[in-house]
C-alpha positions as CSV (number, residue, x, y, z in Angstrom):
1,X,149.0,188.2,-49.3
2,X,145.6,189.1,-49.6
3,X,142.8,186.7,-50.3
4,X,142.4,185.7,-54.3
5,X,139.8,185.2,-56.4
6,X,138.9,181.7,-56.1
7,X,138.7,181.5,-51.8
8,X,138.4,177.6,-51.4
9,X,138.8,174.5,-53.6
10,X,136.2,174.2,-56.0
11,X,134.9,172.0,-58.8
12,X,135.1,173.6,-62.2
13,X,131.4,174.7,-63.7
14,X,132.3,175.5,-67.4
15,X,129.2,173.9,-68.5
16,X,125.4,173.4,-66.8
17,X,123.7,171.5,-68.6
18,X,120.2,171.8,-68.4
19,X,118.0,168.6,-69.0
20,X,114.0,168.0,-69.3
21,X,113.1,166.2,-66.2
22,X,110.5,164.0,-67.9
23,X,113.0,162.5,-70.5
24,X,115.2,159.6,-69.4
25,X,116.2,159.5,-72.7
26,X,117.5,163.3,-72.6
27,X,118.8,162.6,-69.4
28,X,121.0,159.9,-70.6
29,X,122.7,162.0,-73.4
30,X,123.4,164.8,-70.9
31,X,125.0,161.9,-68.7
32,X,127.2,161.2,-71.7
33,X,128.3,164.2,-72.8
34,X,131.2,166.9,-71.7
35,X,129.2,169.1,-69.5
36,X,130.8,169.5,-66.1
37,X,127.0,169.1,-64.6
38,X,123.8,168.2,-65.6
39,X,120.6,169.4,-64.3
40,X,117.7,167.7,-64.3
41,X,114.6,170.4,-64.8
42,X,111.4,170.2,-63.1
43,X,110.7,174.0,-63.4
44,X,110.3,175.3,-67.3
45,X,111.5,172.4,-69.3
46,X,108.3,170.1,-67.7
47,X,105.1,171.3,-69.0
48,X,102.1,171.8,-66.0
49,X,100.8,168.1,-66.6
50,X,104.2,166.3,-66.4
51,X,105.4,168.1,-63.5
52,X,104.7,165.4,-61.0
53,X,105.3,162.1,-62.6
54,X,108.7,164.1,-63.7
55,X,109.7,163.6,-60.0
56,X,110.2,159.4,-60.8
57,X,111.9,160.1,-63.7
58,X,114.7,162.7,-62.1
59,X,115.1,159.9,-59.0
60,X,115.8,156.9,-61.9
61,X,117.8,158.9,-64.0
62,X,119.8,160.3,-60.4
63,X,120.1,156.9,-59.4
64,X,120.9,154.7,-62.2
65,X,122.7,156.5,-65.0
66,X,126.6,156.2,-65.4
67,X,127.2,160.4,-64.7
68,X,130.9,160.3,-65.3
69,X,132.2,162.2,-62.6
70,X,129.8,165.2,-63.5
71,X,128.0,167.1,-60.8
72,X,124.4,165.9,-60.8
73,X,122.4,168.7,-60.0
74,X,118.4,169.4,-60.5
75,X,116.3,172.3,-60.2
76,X,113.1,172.3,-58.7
77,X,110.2,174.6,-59.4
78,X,110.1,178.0,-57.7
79,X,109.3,178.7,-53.7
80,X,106.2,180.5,-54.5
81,X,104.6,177.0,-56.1
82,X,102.9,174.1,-55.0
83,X,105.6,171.7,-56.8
84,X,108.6,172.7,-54.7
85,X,108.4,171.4,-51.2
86,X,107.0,167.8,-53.1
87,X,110.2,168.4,-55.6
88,X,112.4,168.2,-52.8
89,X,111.5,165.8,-50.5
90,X,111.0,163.7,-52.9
91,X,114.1,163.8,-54.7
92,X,116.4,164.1,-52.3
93,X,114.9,161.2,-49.9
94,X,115.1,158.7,-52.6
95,X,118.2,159.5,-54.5
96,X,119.6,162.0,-52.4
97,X,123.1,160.4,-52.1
98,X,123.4,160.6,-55.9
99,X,122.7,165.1,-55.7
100,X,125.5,167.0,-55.4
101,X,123.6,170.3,-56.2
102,X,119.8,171.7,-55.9
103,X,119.2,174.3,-58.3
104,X,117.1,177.0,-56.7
105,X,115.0,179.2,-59.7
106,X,113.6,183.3,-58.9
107,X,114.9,183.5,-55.7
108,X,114.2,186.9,-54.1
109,X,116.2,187.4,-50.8
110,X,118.3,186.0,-48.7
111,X,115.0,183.7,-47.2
112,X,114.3,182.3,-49.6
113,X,117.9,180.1,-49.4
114,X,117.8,180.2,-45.9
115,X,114.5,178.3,-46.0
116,X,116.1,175.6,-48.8
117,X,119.2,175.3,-46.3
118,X,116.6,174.4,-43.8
119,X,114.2,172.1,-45.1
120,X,117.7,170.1,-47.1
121,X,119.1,169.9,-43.3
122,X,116.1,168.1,-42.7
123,X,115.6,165.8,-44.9
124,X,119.5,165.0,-44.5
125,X,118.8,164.0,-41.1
126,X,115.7,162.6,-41.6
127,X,117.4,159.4,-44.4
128,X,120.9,159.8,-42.8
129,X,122.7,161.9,-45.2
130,X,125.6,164.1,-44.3
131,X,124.0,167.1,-43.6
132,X,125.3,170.3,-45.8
133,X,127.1,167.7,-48.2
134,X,124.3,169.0,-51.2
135,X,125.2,172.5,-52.0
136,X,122.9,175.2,-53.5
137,X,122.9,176.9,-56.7
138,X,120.8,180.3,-56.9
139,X,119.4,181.6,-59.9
140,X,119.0,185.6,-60.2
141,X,116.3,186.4,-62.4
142,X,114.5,189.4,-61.2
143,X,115.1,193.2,-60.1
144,X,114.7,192.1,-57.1
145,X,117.4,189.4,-56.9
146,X,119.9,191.3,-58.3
147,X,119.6,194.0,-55.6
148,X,120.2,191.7,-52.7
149,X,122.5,190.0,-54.8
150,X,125.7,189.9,-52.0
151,X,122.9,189.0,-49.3
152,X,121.4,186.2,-51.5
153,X,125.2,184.9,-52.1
154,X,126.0,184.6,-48.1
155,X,122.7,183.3,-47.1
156,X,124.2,179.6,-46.6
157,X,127.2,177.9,-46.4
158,X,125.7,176.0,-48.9
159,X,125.5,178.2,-51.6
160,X,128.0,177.3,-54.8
161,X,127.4,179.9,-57.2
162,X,124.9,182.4,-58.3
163,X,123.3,182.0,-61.8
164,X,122.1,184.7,-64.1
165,X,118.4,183.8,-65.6
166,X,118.1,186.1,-68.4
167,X,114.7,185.3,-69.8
168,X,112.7,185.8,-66.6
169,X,115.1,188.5,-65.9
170,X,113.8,190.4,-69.1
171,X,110.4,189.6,-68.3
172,X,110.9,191.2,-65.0
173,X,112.5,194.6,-65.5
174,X,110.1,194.8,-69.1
175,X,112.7,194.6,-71.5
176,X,111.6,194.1,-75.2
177,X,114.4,191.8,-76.3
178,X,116.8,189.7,-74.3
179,X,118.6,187.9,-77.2
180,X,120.0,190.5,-79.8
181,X,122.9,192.0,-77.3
182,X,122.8,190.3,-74.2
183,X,126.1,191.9,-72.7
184,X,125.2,195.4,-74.0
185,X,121.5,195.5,-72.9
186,X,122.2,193.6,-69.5
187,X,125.4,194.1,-68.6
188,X,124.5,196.0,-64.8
189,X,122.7,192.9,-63.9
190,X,125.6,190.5,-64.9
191,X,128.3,192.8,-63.3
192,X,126.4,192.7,-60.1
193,X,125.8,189.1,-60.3
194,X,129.6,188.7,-60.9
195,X,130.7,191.2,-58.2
196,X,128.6,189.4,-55.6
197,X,129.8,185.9,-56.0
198,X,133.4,186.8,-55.9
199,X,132.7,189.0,-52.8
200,X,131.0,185.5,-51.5
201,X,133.5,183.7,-53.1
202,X,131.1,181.6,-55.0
203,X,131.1,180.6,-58.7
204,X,129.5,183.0,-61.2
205,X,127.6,181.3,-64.2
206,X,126.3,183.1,-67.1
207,X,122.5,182.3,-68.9
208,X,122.3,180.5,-71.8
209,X,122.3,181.5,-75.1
210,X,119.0,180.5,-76.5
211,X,120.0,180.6,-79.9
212,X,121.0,176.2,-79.6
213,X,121.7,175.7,-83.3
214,X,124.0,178.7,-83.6
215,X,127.5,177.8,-82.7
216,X,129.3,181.1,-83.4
217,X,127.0,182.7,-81.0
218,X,127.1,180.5,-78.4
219,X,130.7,180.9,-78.8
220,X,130.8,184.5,-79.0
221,X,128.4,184.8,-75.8
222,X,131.0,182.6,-73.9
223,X,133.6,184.7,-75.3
224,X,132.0,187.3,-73.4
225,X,131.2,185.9,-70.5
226,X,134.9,184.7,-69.7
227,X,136.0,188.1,-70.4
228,X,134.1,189.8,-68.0
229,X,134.7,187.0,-65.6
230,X,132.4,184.6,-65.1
231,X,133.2,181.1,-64.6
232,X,131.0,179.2,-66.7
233,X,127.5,179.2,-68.9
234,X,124.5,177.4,-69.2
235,X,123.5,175.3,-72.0
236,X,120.3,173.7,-73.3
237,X,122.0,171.6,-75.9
238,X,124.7,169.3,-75.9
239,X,126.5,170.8,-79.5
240,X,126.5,173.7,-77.1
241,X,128.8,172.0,-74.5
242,X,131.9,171.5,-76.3
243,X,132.2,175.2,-77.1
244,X,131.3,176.3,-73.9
245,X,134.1,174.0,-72.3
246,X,136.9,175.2,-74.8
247,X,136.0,179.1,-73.9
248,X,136.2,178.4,-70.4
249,X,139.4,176.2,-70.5
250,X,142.7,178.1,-70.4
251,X,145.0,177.6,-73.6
252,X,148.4,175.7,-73.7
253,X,149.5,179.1,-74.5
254,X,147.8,180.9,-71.6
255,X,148.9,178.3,-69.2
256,X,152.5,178.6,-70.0
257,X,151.8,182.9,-69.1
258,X,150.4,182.5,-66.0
259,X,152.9,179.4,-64.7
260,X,156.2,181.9,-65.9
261,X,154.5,185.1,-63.9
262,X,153.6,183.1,-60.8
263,X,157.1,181.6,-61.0
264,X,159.4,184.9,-61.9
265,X,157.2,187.0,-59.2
266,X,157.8,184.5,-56.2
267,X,161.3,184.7,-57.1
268,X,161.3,188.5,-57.5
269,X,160.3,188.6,-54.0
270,X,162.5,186.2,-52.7
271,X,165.7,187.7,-54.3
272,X,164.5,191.6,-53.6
273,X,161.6,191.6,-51.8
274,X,159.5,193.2,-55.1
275,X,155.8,193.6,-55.3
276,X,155.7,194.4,-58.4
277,X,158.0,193.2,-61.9
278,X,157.9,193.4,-65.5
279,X,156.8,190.7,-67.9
280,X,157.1,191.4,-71.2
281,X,156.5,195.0,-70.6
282,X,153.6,194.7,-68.6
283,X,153.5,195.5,-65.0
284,X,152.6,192.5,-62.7
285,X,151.4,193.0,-58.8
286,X,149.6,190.8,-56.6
287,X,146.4,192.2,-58.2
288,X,147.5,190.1,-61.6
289,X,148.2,187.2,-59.7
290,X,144.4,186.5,-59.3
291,X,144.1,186.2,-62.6
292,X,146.7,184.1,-63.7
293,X,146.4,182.0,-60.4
294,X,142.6,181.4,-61.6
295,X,143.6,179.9,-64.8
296,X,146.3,177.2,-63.3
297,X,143.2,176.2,-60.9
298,X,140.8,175.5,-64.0
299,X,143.9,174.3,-65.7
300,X,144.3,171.5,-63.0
301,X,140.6,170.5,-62.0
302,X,140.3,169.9,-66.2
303,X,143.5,167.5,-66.3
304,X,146.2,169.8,-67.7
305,X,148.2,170.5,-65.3
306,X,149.6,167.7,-62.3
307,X,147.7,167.9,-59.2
308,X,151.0,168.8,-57.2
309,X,152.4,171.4,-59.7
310,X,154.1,173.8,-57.6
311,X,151.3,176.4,-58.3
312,X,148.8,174.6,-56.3
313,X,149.2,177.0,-53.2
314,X,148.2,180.3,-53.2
315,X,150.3,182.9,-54.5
């Protein structure tokens, strides 16, 4: 069979949850809470003056906080500053074994991660880390980004998922609102975000939802977001982390579907040799299979299914 959604093992990215750089104390509660990573942020959450000292407090928190199995990610500030080469080496040579991720903000081409790869791979080498073990997470925030979206998403081996940045985004293409309808005022951008990842076979995330204190909106964005495809959202707020994670995490109910297709259609084939059957008067091929095959995966990284249930393999 063809090649499924999900094209290697992956860790599950319902949540991202994005941290001030500067605050141990925010840094500590992110540690704590459900989010399935954390990133520290020395791009917009640190204001100009607190930009550099930012850098001790991202390497403490790195290095010392109990992070619970999460993926420990943070983003420096953008390419095209005077922060980001600093942000990196610095980070990464001090409490580089404690990064699993380097978020990379307004990336424009495919050079752009190219360059990250490179300069990681030598730091890596430099304090004796594996080299390629931190992967990179790209944020598409521009006109720009989203056309060489695909490029952007093969550019390293490195790469983990692409990341929509709606605020920047808006800025960029001149929109007047980015926060009323999200899905219906920027759904090209998301759609080619979503079809390049899976085409890459990297993760998709979806922006944030700005609105922290609103919890039916956050839920209704993620709502969206799921339905269209993606694999997880950002969050600025920990309230917001909980919801996200319950959006993104396949129901008792929807478990049960997808383990009964995958089950009846491997036995459809092995009894008749059938591409195709009926399940509850639907029609299910291999295309379907993605779907439901997706859901077992997320099922099992989050704990509710047994690491050998016979799903595990491929369809």
């Amino acid at each position: 069979m063809e090649q499924i959604v999900i094209q290697r093992d992956f860790p599950i990215r319902r949540s991202e949850l994005t941290c001030p750089g500067h605050s141990l104390k925010m840094a500590t509660k992110a540690a704590a809470s459900e989010a399935d990573e954390v990133i520290l942020d020395l791009e917009d959450a640190c204001g100009l003056s607190q930009k550099v000292a930012a850098r001790a407090t991202v390497i403490e928190a790195l290095s010392t906080l109990n992070w619970r199995g999460k993926l420990r990610a943070f983003r420096p500030n953008c390419l095209s500053t005077k922060f980001f080469y600093r942000d990196l080496i610095e980070v990464v040579e001090a409490a580089g074994r404690f990064v699993d991720v380097v978020v990379i903000p307004k990336v424009q081409a495919a050079q752009d991660v190219a360059f990250v790869d490179r300069l990681l791979t030598q730091i890596e080498q430099n304090v004796g880390l594996p080299v390629g073990r931190i992967r990179i997470e790209v944020l598409i925030e521009s006109a720009q980004a989203v056309i060489h979206a695909f490029e952007i998403a093969t550019a390293s081996p490195r790469l983990a998922s692409l990341i929509f940045g709606i605020a920047d985004y808006a800025g960029d293409v001149g929109a007047r609102d980015f926060t009323s309808e999200p899905f219906a005022l920027f759904h090209y951008p998301k759609a080619k975000l979503l079809a390049a990842a899976r085409a890459a076979g990297v993760a998709a995330i979806d922006n944030v939802t700005v609105q922290f204190r609103d919890a039916e909106r956050c839920r209704d964005d993620a709502g969206r977001a799921a339905q269209l495809g993606f694999d997880g959202k950002w969050a600025i707020h920990p309230d917001q982390v909980p919801i996200i994670n319950g959006v993104f995490t396949p129901t008792g109910e929807e478990i049960a579907r997808a383990r009964e297709i995958l089950a009846l259609y491997r036995q459809a084939d092995l009894d008749a040799g059938l591409g195709a059957i009926v399940y509850q008067d639907e029609m299910v091929d291999a295309a379907t299979l993605r779907v439901e095959w997706k859901k077992l995966c997320i099922a099992r990284k989050a704990g509710l299914l047994p690491d050998d249930a016979p799903e595990k393999e491929q369809p």
